[in-house]
N, C-alpha and C positions, 0 to 999 in steps of 0.2 A: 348428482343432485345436491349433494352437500357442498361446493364451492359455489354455487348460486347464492344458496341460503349464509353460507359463511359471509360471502359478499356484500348482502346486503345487511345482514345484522352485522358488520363492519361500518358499514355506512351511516347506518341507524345511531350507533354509538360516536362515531366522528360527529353526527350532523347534533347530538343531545351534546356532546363534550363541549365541542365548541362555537356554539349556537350565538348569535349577538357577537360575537369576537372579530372582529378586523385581523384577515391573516398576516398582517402587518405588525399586529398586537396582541400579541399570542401571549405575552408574559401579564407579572402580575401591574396594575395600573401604577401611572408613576404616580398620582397622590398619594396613594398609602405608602411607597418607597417615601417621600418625602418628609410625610407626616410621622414616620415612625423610626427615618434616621436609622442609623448602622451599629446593633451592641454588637458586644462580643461574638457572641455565636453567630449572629448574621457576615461579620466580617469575616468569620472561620467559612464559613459555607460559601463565600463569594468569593474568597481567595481559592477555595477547592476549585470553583464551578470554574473559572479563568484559569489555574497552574495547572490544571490536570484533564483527564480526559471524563470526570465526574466524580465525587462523592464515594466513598462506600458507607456500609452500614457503621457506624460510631465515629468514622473522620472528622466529621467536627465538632466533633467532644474532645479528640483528641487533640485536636490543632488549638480549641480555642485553649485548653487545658497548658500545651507547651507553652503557648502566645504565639500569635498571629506570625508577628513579624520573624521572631525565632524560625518560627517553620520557610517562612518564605528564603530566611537566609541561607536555612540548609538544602533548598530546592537548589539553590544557586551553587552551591557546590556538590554536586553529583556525586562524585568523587569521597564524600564522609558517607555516604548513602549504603548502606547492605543489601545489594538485591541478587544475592545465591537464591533465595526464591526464584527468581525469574528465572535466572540461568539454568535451573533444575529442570522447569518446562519447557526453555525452548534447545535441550538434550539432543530430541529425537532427529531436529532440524541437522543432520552433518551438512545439508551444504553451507550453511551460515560459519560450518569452521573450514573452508576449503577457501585456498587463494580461487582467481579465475580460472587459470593452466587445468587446476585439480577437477574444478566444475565442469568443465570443456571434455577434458581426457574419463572422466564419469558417466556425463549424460551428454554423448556427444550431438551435436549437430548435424545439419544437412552437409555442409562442407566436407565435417570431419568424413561422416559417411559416408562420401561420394568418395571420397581418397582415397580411403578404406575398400571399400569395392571393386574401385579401379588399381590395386596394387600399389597408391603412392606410400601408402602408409601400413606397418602391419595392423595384423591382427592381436588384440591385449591376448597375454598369455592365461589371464585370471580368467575363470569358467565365470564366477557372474557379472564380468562387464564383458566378456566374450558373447554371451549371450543376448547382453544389451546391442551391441552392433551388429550381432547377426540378425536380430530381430527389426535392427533400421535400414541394414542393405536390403533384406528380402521385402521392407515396402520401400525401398530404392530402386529395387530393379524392375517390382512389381509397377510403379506408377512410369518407368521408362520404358519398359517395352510394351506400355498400355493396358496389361489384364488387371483382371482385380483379384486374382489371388496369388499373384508373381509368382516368381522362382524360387525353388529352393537354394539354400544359401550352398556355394561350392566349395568356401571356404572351410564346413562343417567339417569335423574330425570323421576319419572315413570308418571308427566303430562306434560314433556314438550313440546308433541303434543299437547298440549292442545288450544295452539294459531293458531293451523294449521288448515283450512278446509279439510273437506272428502277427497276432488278430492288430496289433497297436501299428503296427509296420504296414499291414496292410490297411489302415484306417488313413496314415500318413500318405500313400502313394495314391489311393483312389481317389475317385471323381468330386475334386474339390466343388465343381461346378454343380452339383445338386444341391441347394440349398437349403432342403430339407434334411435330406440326410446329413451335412456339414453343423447344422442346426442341431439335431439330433446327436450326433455325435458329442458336440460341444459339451448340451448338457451331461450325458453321461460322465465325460472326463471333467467335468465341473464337479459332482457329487462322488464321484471318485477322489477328487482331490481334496472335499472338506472332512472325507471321512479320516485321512492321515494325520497323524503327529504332526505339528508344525514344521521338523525339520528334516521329516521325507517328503511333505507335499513342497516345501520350499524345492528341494533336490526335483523333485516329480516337474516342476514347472519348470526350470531351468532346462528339462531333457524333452519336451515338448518342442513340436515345428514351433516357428515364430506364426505361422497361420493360424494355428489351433491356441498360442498366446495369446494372442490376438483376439481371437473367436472367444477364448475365457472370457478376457480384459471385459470386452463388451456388454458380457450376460452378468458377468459379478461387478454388479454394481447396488448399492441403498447396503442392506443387510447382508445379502449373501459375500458382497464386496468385503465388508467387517471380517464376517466367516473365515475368509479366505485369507484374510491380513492376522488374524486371531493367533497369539503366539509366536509370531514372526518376530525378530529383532527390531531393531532401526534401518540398520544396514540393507535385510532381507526386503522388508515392506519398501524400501525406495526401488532397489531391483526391481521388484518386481511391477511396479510401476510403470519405471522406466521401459521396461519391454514394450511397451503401446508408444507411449511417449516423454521420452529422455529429458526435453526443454523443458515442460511441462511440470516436471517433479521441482525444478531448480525456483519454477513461477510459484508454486503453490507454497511450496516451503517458506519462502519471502514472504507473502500474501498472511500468511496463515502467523508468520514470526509477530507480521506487524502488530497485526490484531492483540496476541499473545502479550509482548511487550504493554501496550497499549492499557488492556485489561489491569495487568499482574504487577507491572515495575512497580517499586517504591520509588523509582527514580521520573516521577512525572512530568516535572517542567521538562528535563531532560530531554523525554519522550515526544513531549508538544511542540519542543522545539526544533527537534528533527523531523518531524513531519512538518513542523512550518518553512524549516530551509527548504526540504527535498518538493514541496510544492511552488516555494519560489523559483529553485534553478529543478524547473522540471524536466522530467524524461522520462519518454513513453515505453512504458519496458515491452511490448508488443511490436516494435521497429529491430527485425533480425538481429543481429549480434548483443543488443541489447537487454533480451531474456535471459541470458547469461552474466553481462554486465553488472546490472544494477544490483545486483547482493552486492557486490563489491566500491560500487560508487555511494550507498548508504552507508555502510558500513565502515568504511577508509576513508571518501570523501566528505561527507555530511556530520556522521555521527561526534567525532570528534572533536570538531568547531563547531558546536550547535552554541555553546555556550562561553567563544575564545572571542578572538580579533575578526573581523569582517576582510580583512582583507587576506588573509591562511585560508578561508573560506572560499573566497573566489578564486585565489589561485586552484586551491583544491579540486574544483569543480572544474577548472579552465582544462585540467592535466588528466582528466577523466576521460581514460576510455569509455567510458559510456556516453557521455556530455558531446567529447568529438565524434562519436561514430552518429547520437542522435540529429544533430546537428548540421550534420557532415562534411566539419572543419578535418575530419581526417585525409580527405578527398582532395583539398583546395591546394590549389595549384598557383603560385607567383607567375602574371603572364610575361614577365621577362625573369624567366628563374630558369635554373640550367636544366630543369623537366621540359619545361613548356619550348626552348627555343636550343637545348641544345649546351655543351661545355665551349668554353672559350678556348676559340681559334689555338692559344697556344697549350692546351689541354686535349687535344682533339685527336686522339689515336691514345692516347693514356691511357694505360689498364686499370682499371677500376678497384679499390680494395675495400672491401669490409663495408660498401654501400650499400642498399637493398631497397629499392622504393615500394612503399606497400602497395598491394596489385587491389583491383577492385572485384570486389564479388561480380559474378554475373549479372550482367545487367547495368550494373551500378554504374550512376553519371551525378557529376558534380553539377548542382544547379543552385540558381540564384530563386530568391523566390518568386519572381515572375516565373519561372519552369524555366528560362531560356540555357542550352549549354552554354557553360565559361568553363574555365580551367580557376577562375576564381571563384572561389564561395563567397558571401556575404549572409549568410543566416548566424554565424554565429558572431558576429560583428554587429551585427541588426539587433540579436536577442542579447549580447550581453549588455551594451549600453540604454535600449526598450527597458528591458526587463529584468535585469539582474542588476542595474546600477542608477543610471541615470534618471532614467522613469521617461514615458515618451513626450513629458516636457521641459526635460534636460539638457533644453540647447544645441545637440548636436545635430549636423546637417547631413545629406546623403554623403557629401564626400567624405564625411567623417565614418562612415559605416567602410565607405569602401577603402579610407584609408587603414582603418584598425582590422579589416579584414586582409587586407597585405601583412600588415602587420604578425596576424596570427598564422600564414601559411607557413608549413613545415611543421608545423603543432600535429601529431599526427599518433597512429595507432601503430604500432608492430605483430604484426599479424594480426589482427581482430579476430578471427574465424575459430584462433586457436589458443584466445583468453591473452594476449599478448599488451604490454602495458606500454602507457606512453614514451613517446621518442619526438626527439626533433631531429629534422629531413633536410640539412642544408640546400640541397639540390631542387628541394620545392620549395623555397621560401623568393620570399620577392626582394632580390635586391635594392640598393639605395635608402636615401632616408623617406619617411612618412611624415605629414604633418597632423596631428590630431586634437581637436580643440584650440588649435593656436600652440600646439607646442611641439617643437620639432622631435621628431624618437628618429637618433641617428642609426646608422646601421648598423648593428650590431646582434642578427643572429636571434636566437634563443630569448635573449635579455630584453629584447627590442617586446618583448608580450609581455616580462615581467614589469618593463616600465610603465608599459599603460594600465596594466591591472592595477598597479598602484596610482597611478593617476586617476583612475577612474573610482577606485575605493575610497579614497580621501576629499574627492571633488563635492562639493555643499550640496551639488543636487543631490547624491547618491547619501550623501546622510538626511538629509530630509526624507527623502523614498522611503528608505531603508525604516527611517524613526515609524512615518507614517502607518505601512506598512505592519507594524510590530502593535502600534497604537489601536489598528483596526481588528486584529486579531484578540485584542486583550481589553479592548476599553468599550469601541463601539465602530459601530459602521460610517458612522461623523465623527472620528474624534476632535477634539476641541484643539481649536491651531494652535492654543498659548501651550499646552501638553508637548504636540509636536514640536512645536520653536525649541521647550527645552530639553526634550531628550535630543534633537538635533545639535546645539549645543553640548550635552555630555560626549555624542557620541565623535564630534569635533576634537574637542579636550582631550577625550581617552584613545584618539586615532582608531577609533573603528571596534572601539572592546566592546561585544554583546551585549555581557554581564553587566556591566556599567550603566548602558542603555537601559534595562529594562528595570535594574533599580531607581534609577531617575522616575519609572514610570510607576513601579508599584509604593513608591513612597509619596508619590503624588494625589494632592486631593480630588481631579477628577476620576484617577483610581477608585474612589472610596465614594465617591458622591452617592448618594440615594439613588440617582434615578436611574447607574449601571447595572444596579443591582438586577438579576435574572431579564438584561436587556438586550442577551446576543443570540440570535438564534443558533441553533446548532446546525454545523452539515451533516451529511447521513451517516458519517463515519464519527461524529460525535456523540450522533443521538445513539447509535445501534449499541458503541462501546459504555457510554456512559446508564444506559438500561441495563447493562449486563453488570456491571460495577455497582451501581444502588441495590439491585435488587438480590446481590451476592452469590450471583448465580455459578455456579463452577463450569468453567469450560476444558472437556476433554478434547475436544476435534471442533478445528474454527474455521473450518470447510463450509458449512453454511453462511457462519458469518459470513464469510468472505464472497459467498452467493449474495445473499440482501444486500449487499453491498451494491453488486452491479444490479440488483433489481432497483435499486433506489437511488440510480442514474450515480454512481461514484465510487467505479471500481477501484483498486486499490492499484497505484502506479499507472494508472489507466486513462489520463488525462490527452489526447493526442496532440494538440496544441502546446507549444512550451508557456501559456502563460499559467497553467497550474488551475485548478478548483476554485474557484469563488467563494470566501470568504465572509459576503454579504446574504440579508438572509433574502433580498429580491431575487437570488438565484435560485434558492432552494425553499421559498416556500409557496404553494396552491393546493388545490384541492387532493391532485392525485398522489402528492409527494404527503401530505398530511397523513390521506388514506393508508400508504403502504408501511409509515410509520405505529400508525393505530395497527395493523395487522400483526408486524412485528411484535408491537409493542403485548399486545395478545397472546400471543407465539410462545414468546420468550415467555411470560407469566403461567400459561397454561402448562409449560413441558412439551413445548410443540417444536423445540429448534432441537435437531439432531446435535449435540455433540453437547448441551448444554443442558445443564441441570439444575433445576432453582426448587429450593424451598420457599417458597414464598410463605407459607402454612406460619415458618420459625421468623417471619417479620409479623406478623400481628401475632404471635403467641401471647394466649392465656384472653382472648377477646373470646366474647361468650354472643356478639350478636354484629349484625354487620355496620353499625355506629361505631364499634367498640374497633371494630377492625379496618373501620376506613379512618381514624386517628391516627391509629397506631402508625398506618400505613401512610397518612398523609407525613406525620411525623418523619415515620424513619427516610421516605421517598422524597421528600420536600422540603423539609426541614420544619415544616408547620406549616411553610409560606404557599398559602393556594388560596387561590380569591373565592371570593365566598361566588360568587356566579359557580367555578366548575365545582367544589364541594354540594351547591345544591344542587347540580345538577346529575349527581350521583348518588346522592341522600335521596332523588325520587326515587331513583329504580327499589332502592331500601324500602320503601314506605306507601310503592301506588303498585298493588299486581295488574291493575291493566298496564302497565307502565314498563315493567320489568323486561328485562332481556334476555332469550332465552336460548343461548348458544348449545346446540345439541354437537357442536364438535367438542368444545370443552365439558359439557354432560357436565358439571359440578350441579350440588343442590343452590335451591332460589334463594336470593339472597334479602328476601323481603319477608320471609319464613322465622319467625323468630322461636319456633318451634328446634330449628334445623341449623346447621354450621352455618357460617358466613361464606360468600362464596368470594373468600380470600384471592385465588387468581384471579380472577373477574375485574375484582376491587383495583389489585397490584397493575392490572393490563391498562384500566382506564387514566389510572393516574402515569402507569408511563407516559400516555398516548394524551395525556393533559396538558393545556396551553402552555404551564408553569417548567411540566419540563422539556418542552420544545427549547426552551431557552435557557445559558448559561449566563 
């Protein structure tokens, strides 16, 4: 009954918040931006809401305090920046300090599994990554020979019953297939295992079938999941994890970093700006080998150049195993290359040395993107000059896709399966020269990609793109062509330097104009992180986050298409997406999001009624700046008890009671979930 009622006093408060409002005009009107011009503190809060992922509480006090520009110059060099803060919290994450090999050989995959089962490969000698692959053969062989609660694993050391009692052996060997009793069971050895010291129930679980892991995994989930992780290492808690599902640990950890990052760096632009590459040269970390991948292709390929040369960046991404396997320039085959048609006549009984052409997972075929088979690819040919450079009014024609896609075969993976990093494949490359744009790329191997990536990075469409691109992110959803003309020019001059580019832009007066001000809407990965940042909320587990995320249509890496998230706010603003924001936004204020914990109470401190607290709060949460429409329209609920709002899942007192405290979350929820900060 209480999600009904939640629902609709959800609705009630969206439809009072932003009532008369054009979803289109969600922020505060441009006449008062115009009429009231840009002081000090205004330019501090707008430089906030654009370099960062929002505000926190005293940020621009402090920025306007340094000067404006000061801060922005130190944004631009990351590098003077101290953020051991961050580093501290993202500790627990070990696979973010593991090469691919390391991540692969940890929480292995279905490939590695399959080898492993079948004798290609051993068994790890270590008892908790032993445990990890025992628990992935036995649902390897369980989903191959069709039951649903497989085999026992044969590999098992043949006393490792040996710590078990009778009754525990015989609970292991009996009739898995009664589901009550397996049920029953379960929970027993569940409440058995919260009652132990954290580093005998660790030991206790490691000595467990992978079925009865299994059967835990599933019932210890919300609290009792906590329970069971409670005192466990870093090490321990991934383990144990990983016994259900191995990939799965490597996704969340990314997912949960980002957030983390996101939240906590001092190092912001930084931060923005690696989620604005990694959404430009996107990849779907849910395409097989790539769940593994992308820690490594953010981290190696993206992070580093977020803020160098544009063209270190695109090679960087071109050499990505993750980029080729999504892509699947790993695959593409030259159809007159010594793969597709065979070694030359006077090579033709040769014994082969130190060659190894990468074999294709099962199943796997190289296609163009009509579906049809070739031995040539063109997707990644297609998307780098579309969408990573040229833009799709940059001139180039189909034969240019399929010339620069010759171009790039042999560009390829070395093992993929098994975290294996880029390699060129002479044997699949397409001989001869290509012509591309009018410019011949003679034949020459390897060099013949590094050519055109430079041709491509320096060509006047790809700096316009690129300018534009940066402009719509940071200025507006139209930015003003005279803006783009001259960061396209800077980034001509400085041969593709970032940094350079977006100083052109932040020293520029449509930067600064009045009527940018709070005129970008946020995506859902703006608004979630930048409510959790104003309101000073502390995040210990960003596991939910990382949930509303994909409730709020924009999981994180989650894009399947390579053109990336939509930037614009015609993508992400209606009815339902406002709602689920106002819910959040509720959420978060109330102490409703598991892992996050806000005082809200300590942002209107020392306010004696709810006027006194919805200042403070407009104050600390807005910076003043709220149109008088949604301030009245929260100053009723203050002042009409027919009127009031009356959340029994939040249960605080009425906030129209001047008898009684202010109902400060309440307050804090609707101004998240306010027009003003839908927008940065």
């Amino acid at each position: 009954m209480e999600r009904p009622v939640r629902r609709r006093i959800s609705l009630v408060i969206a439809a009072a918040v932003l009532a008369g409002l054009p979803t289109t005009q969600l922020a505060l009107g441009k006449k008062k931006a115009k009429a009231e011009g840009m002081d000090e503190q205004r330019r501090a809060m707008h430089a906030l809401n654009r370099l960062t992922f929002g505000p926190r509480p005293g940020d621009a006090e402090r920025v306007a305090q340094m000067g404006v520009e000061k801060w922005i110059d130190l944004q631009l060099h990351p590098e003077k920046i101290d953020d051991s803060g961050l580093e501290a919290r993202l500790s627990p994450f070990r696979t973010l300090r593991m090469n691919t090999r390391e991540i692969v050989e940890n929480f292995p995959n279905n490939q590695i599994i399959k080898q492993v089962a079948e004798g290609k490969e051993p068994m790890p000698s270590d008892p908790a990554r032993r445990a990890v692959y025992e628990a992935g053969i036995e649902r390897y062989e369980g989903k191959a020979d069709g039951t649903a609660k497989g085999k026992k694993v044969a590999m098992k050391d043949a006393g490792s019953d040996a710590q078990n009692t009778p009754a525990e052996k015989d609970a292991k060997t009996g009739d898995a297939g009664d589901s009550d009793q397996a049920e029953a069971h379960a929970n027993v050895k569940l409440r058995e295992l919260l009652d132990l010291p954290p580093d005998e129930r660790y030991r206790k679980i490691l000595s467990l079938t992978p079925e009865e892991q299994r059967m835990i995994a599933n019932r210890a989930r919300g609290p009792r999941g906590d329970a069971l992780m409670d005192g466990l290492n870093d090490q321990q808690k991934e383990t144990v994890l990983a016994l259900n599902n191995p990939e799965q640990v490597v996704v969340s950890e990314l997912m949960q970093a980002k957030v983390m990052r996101a939240v906590y760096s001092e190092r912001q632009l930084d931060e923005v700006m690696t989620d604005f590459w990694f959404n430009h040269f996107n990849v779907f970390i849910n395409k097989g080998a790539d769940r593994f991948l992308v820690t490594s292709y953010e981290q190696d390929a993206i992070r580093p150049h977020a803020l160098g040369k544009f063209e270190d960046l695109l090679l960087a991404t071109a050499r990505s195993p993750a980029m080729l396997f999504y892509l699947d320039n790993w695959l593409s085959v030259g159809p007159h290359s010594e793969v597709a048609i065979g070694p030359p006549p006077q090579e033709r009984g040769r014994p082969r040395r130190g060659r190894a052409i990468p074999k294709r997972p099962p199943g796997a075929r190289s296609k163009t993107r009509a579906g049809k088979s070739s031995g040539l690819n063109e997707n990644y040919g297609r998307e780098l000059m579309e969408l990573h450079t040229l833009s799709v009014n940059g001139g180039y024609s189909q034969t240019d896709v399929t010339e620069v896609a010759k171009v790039f075969t042999g560009w390829t993976i070395e093992q993929p399966n098994q975290g294996g990093g880029f390699k060129f494949e002479p044997r699949m490359h397409e001989p001869g020269d290509k012509m591309v744009l009018g410019h011949r790329i003679k034949q020459n191997g390897e060099k013949e990609g590094l050519q055109v990536l430079r041709l491509l990075a320096r060509d006047p469409h790809t700096a316009h793109f690129i300018s534009q691109k940066l402009a719509i992110r940071f200025v507006s959803d139209d930015p003003p062509p005279a803006l783009v003309d001259r960061m396209t020019k800077t980034y001509q001059k400085k041969k593709g330097d970032i940094r350079e580019v977006l100083k052109t832009m932040f020293e520029s007066p449509e930067f600064w104009a009045p009527e940018t001000y709070r005129a970008k809407v946020k995506t859902p990965f703006e608004f979630v992180v930048s409510a959790v940042r104003a309101s000073g909320a502390q995040v210990d587990d960003a596991r939910q986050l990382v949930g509303t995320l994909n409730n709020m249509g924009m999981p994180l890496y989650g894009m399947t298409p390579p053109t990336g998230y939509s930037m614009k706010a015609d993508a992400w603003v209606n009815s339902s997406a406002l709602l689920a924001r106002m819910n959040f936004a509720l959420a978060v204020a109330g102490g409703k999001v598991r892992g996050v914990t806000i005082d809200s109470a300590g942002l209107a401190q020392g306010a004696s009624d709810g006027e006194q607290a919805l200042a403070r709060l407009e104050a600390s949460l807005l910076g003043a700046d709220v149109s008088q429409q949604t301030h009245e329209t929260i100053v009723k609920q203050l002042e009409d008890p027919a009127k009031r709002l009356e959340d029994k899942k939040i249960g605080q007192k009425k906030l129209d009671n001047a008898a009684r405290s202010p109902n400060v979350p309440l307050i804090t929820g609707l101004i998240l979930g306010s027009p003003e900060f839908q927008k940065r």
